[in-house]
PDB file of N, CA, C and O in Angstrom:
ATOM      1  N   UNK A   1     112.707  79.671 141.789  1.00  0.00           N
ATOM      2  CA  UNK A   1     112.603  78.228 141.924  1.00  0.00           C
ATOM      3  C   UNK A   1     113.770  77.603 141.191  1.00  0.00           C
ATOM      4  O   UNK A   1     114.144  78.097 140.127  1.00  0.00           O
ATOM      5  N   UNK A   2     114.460  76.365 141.794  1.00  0.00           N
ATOM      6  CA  UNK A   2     115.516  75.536 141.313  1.00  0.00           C
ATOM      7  C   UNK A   2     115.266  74.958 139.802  1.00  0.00           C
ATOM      8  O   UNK A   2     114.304  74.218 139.600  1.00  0.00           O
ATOM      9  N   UNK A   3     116.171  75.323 138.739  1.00  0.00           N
ATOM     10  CA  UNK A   3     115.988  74.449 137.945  1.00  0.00           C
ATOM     11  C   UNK A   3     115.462  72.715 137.693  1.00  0.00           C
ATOM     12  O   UNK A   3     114.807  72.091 136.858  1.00  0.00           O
ATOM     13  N   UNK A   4     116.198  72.433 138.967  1.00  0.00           N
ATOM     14  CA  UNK A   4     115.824  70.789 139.055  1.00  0.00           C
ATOM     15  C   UNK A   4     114.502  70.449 139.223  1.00  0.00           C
ATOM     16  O   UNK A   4     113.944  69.452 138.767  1.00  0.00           O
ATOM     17  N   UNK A   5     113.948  71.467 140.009  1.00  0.00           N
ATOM     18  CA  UNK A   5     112.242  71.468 140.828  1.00  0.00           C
ATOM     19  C   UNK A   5     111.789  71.482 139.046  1.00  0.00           C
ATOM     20  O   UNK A   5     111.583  70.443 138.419  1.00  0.00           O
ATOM     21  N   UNK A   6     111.707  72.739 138.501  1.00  0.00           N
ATOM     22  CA  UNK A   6     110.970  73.089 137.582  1.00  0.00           C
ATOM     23  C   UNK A   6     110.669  72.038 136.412  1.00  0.00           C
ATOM     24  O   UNK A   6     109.564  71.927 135.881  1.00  0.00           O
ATOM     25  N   UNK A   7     112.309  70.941 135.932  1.00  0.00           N
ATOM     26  CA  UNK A   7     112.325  70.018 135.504  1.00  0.00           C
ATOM     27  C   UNK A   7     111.628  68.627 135.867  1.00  0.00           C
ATOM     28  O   UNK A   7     111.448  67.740 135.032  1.00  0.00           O
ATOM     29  N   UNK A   8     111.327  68.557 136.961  1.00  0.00           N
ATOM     30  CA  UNK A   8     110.430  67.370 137.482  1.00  0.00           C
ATOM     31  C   UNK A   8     109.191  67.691 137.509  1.00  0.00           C
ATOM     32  O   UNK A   8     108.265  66.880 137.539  1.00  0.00           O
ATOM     33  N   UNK A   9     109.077  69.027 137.500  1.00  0.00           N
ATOM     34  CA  UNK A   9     106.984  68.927 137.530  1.00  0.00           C
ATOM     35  C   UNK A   9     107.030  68.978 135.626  1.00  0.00           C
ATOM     36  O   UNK A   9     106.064  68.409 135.118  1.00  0.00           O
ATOM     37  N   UNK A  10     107.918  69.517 134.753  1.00  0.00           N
ATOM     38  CA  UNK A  10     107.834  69.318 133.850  1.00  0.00           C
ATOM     39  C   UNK A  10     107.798  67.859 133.522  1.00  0.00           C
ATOM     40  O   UNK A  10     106.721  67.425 133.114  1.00  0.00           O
ATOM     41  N   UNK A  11     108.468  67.310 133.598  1.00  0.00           N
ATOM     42  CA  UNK A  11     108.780  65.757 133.223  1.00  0.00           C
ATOM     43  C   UNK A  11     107.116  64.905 134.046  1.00  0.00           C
ATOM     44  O   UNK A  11     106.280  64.436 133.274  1.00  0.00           O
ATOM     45  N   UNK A  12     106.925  64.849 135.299  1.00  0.00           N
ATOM     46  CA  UNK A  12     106.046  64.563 135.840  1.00  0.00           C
ATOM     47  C   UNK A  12     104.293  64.925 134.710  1.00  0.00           C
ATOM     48  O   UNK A  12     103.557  64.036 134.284  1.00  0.00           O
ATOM     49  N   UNK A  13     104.132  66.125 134.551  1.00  0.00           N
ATOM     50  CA  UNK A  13     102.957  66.896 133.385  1.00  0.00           C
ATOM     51  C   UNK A  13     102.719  65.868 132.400  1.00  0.00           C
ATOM     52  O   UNK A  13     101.609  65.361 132.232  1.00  0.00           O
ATOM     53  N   UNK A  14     104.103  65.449 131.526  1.00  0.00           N
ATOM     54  CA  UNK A  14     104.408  65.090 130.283  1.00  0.00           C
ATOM     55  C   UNK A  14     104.564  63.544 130.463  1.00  0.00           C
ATOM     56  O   UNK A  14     104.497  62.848 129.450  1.00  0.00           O
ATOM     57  N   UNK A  15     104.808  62.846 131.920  1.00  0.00           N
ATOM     58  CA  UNK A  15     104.787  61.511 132.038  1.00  0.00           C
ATOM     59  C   UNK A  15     103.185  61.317 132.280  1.00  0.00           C
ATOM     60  O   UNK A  15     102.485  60.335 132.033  1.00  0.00           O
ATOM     61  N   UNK A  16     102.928  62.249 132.697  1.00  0.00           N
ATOM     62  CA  UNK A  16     101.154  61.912 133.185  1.00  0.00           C
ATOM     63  C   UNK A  16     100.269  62.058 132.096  1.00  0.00           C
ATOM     64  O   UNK A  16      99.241  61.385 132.016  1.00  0.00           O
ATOM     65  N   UNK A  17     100.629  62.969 131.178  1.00  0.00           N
ATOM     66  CA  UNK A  17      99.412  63.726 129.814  1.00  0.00           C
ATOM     67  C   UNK A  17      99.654  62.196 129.400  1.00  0.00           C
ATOM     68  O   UNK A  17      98.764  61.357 129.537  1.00  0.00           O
ATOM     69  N   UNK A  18     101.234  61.819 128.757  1.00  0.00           N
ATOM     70  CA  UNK A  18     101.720  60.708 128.042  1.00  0.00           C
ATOM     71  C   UNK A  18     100.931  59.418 128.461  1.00  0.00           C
ATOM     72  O   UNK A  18     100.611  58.671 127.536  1.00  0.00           O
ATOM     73  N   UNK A  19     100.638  59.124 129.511  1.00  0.00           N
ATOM     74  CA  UNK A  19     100.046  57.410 130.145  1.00  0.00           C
ATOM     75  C   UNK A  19      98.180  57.893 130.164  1.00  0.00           C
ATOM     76  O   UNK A  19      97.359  57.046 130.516  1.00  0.00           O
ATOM     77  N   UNK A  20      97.896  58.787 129.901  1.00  0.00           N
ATOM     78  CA  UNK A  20      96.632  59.058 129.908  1.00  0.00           C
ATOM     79  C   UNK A  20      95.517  59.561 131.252  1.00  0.00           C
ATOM     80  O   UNK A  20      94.295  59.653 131.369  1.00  0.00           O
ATOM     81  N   UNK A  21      96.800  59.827 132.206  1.00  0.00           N
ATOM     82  CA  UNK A  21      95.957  60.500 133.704  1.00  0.00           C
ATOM     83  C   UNK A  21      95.753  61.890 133.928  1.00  0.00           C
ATOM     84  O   UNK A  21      96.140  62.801 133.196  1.00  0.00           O
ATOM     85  N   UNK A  22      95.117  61.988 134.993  1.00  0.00           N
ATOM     86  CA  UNK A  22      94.653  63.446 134.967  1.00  0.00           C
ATOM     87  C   UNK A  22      95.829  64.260 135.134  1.00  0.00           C
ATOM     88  O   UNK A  22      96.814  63.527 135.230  1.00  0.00           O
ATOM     89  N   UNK A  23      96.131  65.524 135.209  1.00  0.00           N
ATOM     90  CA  UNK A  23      97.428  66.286 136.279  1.00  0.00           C
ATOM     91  C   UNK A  23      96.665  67.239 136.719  1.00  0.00           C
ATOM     92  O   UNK A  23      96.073  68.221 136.270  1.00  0.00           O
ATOM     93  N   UNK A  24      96.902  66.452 138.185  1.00  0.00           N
ATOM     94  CA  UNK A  24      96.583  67.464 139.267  1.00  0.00           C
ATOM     95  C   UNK A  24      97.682  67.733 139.959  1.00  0.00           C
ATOM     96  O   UNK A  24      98.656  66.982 139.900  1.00  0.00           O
ATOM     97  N   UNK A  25      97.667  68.720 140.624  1.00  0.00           N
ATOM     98  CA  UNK A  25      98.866  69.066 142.131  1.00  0.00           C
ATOM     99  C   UNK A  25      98.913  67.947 142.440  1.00  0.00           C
ATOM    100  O   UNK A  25      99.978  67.498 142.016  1.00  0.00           O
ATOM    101  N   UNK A  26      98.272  67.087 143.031  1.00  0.00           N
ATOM    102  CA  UNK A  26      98.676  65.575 144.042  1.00  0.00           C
ATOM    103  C   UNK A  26      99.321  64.480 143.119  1.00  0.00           C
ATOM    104  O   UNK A  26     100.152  63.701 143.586  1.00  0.00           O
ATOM    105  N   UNK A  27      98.966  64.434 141.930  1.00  0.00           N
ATOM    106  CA  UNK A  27      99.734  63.608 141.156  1.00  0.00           C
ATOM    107  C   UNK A  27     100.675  63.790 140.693  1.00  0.00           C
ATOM    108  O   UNK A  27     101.533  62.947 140.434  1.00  0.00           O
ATOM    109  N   UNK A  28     100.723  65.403 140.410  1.00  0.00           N
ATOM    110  CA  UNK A  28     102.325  65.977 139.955  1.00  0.00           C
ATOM    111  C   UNK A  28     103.224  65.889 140.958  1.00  0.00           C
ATOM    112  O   UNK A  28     104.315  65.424 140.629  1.00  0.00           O
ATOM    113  N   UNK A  29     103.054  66.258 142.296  1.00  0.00           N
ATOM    114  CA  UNK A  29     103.663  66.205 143.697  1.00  0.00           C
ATOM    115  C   UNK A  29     104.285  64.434 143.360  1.00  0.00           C
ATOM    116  O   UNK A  29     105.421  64.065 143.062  1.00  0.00           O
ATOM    117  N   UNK A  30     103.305  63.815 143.512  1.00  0.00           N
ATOM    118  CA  UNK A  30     103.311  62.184 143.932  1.00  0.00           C
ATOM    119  C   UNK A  30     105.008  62.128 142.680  1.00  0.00           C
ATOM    120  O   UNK A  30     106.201  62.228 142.967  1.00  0.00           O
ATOM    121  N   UNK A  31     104.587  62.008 141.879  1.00  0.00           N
ATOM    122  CA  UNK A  31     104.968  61.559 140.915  1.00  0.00           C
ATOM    123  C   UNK A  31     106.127  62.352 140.449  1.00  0.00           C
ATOM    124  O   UNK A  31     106.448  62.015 139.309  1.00  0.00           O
ATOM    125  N   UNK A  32     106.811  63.228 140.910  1.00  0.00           N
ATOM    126  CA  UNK A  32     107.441  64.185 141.104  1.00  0.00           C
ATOM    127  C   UNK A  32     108.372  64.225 142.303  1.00  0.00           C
ATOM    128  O   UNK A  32     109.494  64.732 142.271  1.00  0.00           O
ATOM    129  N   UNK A  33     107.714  63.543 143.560  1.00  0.00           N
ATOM    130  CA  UNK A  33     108.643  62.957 144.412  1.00  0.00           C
ATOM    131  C   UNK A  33     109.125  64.658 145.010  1.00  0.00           C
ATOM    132  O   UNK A  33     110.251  64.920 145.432  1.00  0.00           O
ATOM    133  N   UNK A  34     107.876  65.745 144.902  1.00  0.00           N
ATOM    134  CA  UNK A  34     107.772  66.602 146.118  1.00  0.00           C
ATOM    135  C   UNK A  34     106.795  66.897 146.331  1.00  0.00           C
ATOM    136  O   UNK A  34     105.826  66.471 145.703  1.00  0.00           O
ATOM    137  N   UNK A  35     106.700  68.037 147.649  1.00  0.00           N
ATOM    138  CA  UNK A  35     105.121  68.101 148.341  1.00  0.00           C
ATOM    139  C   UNK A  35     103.922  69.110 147.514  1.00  0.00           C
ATOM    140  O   UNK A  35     103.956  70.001 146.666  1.00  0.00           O
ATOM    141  N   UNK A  36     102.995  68.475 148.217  1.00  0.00           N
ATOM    142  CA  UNK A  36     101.882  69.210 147.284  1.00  0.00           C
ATOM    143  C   UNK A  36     102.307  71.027 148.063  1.00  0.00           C
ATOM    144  O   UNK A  36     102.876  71.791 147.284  1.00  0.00           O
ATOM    145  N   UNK A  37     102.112  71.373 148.993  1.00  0.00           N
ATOM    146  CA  UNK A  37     102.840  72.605 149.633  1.00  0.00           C
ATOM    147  C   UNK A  37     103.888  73.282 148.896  1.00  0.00           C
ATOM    148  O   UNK A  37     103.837  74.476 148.598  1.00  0.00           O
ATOM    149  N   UNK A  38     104.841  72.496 148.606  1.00  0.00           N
ATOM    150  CA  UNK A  38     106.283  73.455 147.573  1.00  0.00           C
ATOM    151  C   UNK A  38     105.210  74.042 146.256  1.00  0.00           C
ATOM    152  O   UNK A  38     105.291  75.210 145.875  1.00  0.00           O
ATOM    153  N   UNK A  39     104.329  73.162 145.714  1.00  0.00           N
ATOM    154  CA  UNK A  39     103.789  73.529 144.656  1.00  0.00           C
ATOM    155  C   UNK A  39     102.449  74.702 145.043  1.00  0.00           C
ATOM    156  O   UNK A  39     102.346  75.595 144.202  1.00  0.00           O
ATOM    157  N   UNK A  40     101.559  74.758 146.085  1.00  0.00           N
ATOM    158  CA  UNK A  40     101.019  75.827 146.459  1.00  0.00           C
ATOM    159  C   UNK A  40     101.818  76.659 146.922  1.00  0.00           C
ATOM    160  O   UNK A  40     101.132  77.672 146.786  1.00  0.00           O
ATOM    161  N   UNK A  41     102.948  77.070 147.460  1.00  0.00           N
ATOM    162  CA  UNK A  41     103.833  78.112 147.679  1.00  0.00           C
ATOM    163  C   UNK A  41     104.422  78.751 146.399  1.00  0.00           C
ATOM    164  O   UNK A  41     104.535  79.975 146.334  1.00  0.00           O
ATOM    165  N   UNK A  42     104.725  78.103 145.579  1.00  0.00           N
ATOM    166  CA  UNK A  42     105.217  78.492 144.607  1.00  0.00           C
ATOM    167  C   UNK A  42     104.288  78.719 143.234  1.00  0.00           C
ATOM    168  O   UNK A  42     104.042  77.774 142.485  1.00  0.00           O
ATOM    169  N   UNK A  43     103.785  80.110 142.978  1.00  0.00           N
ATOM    170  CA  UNK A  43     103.204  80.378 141.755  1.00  0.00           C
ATOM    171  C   UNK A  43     103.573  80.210 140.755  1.00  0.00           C
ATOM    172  O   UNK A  43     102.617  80.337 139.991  1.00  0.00           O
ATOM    173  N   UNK A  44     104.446  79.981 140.232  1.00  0.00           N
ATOM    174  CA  UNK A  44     105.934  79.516 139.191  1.00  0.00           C
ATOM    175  C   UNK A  44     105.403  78.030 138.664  1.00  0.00           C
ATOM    176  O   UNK A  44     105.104  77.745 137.504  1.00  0.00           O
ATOM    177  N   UNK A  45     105.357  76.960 140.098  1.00  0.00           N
ATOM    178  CA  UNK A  45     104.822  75.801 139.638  1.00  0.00           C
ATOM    179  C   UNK A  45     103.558  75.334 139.339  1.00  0.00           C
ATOM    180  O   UNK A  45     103.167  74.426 138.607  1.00  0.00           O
ATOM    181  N   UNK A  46     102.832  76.364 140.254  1.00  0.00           N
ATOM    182  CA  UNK A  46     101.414  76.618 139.942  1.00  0.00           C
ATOM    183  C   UNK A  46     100.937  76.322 138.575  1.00  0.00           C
ATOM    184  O   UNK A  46     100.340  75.445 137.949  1.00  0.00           O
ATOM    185  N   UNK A  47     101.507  77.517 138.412  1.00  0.00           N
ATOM    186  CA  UNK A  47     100.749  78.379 136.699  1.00  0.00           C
ATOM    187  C   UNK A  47     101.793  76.779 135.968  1.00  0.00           C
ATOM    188  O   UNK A  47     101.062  76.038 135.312  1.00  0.00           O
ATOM    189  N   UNK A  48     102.714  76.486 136.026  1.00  0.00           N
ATOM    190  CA  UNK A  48     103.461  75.441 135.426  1.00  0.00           C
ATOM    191  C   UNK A  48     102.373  74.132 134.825  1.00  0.00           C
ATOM    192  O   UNK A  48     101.994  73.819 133.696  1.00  0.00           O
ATOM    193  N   UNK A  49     102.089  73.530 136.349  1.00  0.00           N
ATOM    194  CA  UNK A  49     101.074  72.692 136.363  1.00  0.00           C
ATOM    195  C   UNK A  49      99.676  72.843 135.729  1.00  0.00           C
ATOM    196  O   UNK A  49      99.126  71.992 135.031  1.00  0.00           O
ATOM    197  N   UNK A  50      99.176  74.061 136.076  1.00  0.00           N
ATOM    198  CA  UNK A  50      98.220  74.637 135.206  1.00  0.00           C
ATOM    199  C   UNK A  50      97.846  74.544 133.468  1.00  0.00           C
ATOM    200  O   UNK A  50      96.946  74.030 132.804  1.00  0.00           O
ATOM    201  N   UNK A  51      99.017  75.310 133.190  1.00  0.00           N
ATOM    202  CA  UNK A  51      99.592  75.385 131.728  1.00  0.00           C
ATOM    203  C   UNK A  51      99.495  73.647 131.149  1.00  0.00           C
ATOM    204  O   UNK A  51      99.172  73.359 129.996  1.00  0.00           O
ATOM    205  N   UNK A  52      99.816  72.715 132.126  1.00  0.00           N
ATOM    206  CA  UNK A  52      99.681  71.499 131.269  1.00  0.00           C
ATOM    207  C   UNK A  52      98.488  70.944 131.182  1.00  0.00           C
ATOM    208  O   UNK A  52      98.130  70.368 130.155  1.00  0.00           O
ATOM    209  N   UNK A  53      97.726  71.053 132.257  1.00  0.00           N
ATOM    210  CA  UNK A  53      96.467  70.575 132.396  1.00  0.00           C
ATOM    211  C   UNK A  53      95.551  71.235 131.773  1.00  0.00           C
ATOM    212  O   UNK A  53      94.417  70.757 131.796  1.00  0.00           O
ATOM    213  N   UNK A  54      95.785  72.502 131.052  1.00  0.00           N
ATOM    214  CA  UNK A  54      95.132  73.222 129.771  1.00  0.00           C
ATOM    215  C   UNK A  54      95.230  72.459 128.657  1.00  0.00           C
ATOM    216  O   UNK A  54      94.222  72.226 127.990  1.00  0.00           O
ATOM    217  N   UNK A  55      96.891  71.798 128.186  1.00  0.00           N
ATOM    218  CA  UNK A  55      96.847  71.417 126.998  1.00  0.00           C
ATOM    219  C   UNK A  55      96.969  70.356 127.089  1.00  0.00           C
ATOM    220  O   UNK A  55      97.033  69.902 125.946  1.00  0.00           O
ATOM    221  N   UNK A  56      97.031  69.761 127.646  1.00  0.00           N
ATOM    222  CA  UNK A  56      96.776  67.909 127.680  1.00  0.00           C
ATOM    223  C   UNK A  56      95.948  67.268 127.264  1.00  0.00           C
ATOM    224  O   UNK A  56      95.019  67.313 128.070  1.00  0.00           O
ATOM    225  N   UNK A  57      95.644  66.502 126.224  1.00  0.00           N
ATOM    226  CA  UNK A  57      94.680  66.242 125.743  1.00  0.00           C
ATOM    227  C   UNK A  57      93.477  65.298 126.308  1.00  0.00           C
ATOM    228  O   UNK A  57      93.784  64.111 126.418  1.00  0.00           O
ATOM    229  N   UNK A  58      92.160  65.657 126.678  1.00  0.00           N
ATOM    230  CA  UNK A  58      91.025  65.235 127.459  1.00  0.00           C
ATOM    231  C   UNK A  58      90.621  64.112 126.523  1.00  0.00           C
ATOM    232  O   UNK A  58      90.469  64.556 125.385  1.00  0.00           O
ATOM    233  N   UNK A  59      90.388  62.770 126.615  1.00  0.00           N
ATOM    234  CA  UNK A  59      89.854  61.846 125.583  1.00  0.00           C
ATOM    235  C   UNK A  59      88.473  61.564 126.357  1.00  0.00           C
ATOM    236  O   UNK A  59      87.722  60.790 125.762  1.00  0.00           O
ATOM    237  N   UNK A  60      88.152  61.917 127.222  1.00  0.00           N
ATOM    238  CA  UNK A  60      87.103  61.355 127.725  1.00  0.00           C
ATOM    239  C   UNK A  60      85.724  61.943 127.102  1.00  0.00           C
ATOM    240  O   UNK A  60      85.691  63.104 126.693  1.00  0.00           O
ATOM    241  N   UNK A  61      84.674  61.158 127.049  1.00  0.00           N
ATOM    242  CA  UNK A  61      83.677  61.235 126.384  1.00  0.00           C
ATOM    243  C   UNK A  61      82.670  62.334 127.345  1.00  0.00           C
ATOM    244  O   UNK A  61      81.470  62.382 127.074  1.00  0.00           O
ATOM    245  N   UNK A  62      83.090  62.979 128.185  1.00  0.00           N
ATOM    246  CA  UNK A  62      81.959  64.036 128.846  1.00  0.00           C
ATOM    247  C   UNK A  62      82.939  65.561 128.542  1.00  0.00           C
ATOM    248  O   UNK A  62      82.485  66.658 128.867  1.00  0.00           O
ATOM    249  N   UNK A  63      84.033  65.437 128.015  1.00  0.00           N
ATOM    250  CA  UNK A  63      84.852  66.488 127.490  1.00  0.00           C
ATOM    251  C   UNK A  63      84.504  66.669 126.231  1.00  0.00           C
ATOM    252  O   UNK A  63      84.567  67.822 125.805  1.00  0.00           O
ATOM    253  N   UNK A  64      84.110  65.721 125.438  1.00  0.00           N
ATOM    254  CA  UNK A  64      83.700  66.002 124.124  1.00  0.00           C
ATOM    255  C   UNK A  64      82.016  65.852 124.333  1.00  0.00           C
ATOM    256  O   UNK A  64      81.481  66.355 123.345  1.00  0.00           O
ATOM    257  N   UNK A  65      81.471  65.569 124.848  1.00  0.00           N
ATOM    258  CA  UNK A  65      80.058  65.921 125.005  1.00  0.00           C
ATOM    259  C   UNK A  65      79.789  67.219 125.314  1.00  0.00           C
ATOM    260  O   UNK A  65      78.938  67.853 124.691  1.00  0.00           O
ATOM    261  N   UNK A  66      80.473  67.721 126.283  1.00  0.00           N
ATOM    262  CA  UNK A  66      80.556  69.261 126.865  1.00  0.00           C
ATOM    263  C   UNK A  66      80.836  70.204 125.472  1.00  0.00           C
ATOM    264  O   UNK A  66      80.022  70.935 124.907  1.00  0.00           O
ATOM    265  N   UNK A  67      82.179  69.958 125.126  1.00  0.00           N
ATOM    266  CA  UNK A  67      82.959  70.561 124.034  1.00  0.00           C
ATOM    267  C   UNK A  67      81.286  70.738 122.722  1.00  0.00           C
ATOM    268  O   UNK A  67      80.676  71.726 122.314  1.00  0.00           O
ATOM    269  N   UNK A  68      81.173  69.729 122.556  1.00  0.00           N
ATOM    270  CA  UNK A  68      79.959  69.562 121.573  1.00  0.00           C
ATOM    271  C   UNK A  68      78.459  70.492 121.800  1.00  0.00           C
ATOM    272  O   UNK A  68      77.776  70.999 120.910  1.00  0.00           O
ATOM    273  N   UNK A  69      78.242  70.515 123.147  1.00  0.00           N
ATOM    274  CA  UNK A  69      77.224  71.669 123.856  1.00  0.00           C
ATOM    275  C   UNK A  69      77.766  72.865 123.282  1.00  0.00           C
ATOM    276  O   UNK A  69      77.215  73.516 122.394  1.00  0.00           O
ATOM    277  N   UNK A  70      78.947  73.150 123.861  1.00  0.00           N
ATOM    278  CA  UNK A  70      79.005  74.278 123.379  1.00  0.00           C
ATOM    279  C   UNK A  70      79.369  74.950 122.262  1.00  0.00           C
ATOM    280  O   UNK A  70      78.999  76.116 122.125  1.00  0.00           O
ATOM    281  N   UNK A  71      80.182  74.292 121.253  1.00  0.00           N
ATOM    282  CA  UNK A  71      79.769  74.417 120.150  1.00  0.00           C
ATOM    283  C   UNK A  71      78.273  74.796 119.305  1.00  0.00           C
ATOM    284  O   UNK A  71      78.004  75.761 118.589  1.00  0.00           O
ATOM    285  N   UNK A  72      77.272  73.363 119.800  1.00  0.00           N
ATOM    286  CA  UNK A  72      76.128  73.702 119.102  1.00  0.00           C
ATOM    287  C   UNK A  72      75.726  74.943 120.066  1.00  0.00           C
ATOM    288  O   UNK A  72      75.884  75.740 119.141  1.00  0.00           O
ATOM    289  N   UNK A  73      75.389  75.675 121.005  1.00  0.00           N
ATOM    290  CA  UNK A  73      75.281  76.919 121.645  1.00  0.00           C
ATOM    291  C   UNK A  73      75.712  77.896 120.848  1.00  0.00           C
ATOM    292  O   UNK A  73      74.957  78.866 120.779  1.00  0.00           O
ATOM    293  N   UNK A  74      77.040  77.951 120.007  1.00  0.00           N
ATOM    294  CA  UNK A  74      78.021  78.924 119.585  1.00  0.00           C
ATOM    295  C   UNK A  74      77.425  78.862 118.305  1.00  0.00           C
ATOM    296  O   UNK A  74      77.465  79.985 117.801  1.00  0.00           O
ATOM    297  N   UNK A  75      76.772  77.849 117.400  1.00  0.00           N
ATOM    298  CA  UNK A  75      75.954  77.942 116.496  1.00  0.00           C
ATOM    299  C   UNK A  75      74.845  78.350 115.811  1.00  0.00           C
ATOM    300  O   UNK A  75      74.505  78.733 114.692  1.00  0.00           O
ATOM    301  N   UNK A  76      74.305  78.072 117.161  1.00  0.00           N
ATOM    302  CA  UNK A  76      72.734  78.304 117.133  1.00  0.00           C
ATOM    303  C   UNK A  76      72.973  79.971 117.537  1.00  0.00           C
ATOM    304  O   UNK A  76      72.447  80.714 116.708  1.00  0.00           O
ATOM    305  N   UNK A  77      73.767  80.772 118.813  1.00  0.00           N
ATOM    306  CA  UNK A  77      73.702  81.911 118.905  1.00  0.00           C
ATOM    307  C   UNK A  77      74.171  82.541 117.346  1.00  0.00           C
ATOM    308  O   UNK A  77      73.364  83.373 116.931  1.00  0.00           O
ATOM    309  N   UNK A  78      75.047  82.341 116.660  1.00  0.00           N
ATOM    310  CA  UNK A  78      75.354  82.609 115.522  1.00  0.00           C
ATOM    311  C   UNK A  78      74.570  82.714 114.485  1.00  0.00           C
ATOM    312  O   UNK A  78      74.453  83.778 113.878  1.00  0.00           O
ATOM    313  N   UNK A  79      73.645  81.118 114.004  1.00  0.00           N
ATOM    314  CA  UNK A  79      72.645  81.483 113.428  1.00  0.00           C
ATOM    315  C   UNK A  79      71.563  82.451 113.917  1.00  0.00           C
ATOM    316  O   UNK A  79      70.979  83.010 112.988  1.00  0.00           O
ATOM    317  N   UNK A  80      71.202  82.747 114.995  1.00  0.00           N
ATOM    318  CA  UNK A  80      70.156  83.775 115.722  1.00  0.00           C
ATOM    319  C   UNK A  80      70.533  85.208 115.030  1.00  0.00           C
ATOM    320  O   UNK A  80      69.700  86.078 114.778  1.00  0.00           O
ATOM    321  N   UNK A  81      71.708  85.287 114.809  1.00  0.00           N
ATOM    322  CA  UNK A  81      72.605  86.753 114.876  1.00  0.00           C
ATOM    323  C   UNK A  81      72.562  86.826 113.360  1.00  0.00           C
ATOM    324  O   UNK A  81      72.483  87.943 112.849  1.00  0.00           O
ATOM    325  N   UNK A  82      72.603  85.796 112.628  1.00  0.00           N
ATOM    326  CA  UNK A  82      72.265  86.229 110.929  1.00  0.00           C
ATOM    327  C   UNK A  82      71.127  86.644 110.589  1.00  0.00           C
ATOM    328  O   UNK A  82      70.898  87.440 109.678  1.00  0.00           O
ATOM    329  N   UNK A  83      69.916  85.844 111.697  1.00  0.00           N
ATOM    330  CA  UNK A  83      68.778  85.995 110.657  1.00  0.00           C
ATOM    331  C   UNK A  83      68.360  87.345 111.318  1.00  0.00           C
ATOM    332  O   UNK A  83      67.560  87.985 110.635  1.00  0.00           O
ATOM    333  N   UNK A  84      68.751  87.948 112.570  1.00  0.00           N
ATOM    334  CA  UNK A  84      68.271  88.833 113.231  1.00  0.00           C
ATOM    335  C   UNK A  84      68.826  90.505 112.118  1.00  0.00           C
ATOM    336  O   UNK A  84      68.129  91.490 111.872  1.00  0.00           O
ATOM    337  N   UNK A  85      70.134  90.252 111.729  1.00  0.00           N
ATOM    338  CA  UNK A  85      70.855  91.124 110.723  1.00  0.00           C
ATOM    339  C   UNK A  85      69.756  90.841 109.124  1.00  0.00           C
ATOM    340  O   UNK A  85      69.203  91.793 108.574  1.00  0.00           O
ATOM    341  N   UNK A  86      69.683  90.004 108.826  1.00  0.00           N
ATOM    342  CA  UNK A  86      69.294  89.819 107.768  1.00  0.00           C
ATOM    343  C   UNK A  86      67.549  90.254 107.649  1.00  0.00           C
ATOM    344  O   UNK A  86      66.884  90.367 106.619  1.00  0.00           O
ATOM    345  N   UNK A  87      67.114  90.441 109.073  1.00  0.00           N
ATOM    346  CA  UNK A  87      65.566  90.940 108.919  1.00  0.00           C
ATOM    347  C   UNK A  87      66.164  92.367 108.857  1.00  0.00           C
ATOM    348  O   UNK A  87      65.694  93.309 108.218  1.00  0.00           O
ATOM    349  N   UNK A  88      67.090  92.373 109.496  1.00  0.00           N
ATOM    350  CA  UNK A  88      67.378  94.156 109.442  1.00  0.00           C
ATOM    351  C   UNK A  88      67.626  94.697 108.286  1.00  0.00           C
ATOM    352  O   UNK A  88      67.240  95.835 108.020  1.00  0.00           O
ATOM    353  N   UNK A  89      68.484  93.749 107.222  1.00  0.00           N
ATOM    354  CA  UNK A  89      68.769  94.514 106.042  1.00  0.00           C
ATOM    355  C   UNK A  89      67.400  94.366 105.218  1.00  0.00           C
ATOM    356  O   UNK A  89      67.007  95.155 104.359  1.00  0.00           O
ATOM    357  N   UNK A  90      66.873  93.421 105.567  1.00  0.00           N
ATOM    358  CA  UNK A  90      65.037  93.492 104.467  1.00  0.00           C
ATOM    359  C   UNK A  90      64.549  94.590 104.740  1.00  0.00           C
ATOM    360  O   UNK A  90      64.118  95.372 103.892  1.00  0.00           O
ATOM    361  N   UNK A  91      64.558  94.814 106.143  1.00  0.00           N
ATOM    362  CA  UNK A  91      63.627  96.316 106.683  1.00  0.00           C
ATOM    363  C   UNK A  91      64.030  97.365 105.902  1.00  0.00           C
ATOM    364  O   UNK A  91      63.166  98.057 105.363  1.00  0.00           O
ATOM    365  N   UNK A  92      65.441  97.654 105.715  1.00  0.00           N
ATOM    366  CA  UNK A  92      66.043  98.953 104.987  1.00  0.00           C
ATOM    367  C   UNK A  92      65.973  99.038 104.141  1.00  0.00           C
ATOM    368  O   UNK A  92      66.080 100.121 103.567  1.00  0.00           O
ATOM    369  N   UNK A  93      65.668  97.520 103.358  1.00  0.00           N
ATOM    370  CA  UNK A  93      65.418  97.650 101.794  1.00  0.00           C
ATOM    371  C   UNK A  93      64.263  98.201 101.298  1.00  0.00           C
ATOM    372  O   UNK A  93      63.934  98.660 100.205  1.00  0.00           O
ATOM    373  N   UNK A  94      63.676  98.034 102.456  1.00  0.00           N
ATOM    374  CA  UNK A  94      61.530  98.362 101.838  1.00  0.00           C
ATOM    375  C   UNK A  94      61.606  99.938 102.340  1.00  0.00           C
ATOM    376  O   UNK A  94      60.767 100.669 101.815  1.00  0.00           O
ATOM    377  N   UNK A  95      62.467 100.524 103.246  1.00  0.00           N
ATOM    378  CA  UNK A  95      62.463 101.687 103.495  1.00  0.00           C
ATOM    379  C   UNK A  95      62.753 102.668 102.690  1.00  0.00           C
ATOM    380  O   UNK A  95      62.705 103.831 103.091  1.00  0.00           O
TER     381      UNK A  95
END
């Protein structure tokens, strides 16, 4: 892929994360001023586009509601996993 291509979906990612919109293929395309097609043909821009829409930061309140689920999930399985170890080490102690 052309340097120039690679530089506009870059710039496009970083104009879009920057103003607070989503990045999708159609907005990177749009806004980028090429077709959504060059970017499904090309895995290069793919994974490109991808890569930003990983780290772009989500402000919306069902991203941090979600984020927050699973956290408390990752907690609660955690606490489950201490006390389940910790009956185990009582057992061995009386043994």
């Amino acid at each position: 892929m052309t340097s120039p291509t690679l530089n506009q979906i870059e710039r496009a990612c970083a104009d879009l994360a920057r103003n607070g919109h989503p990045i999708t293929i159609a907005k990177v395309a749009e806004h980028a001023g090429i077709s959504r097609s060059t970017i499904y043909r090309n895995p290069e821009l793919h994974a490109l586009i991808e890569h930003h829409r990983q780290v772009a930061p989500d402000g919306s309140m069902t991203a941090i509601t979600d984020e927050l689920a699973t956290l408390r999930q990752a907690v609660q399985t955690l606490a489950d996993t201490v006390r389940h170890h910790d009956a185990q080490l009582r057992q061995l102690g009386r043994g």
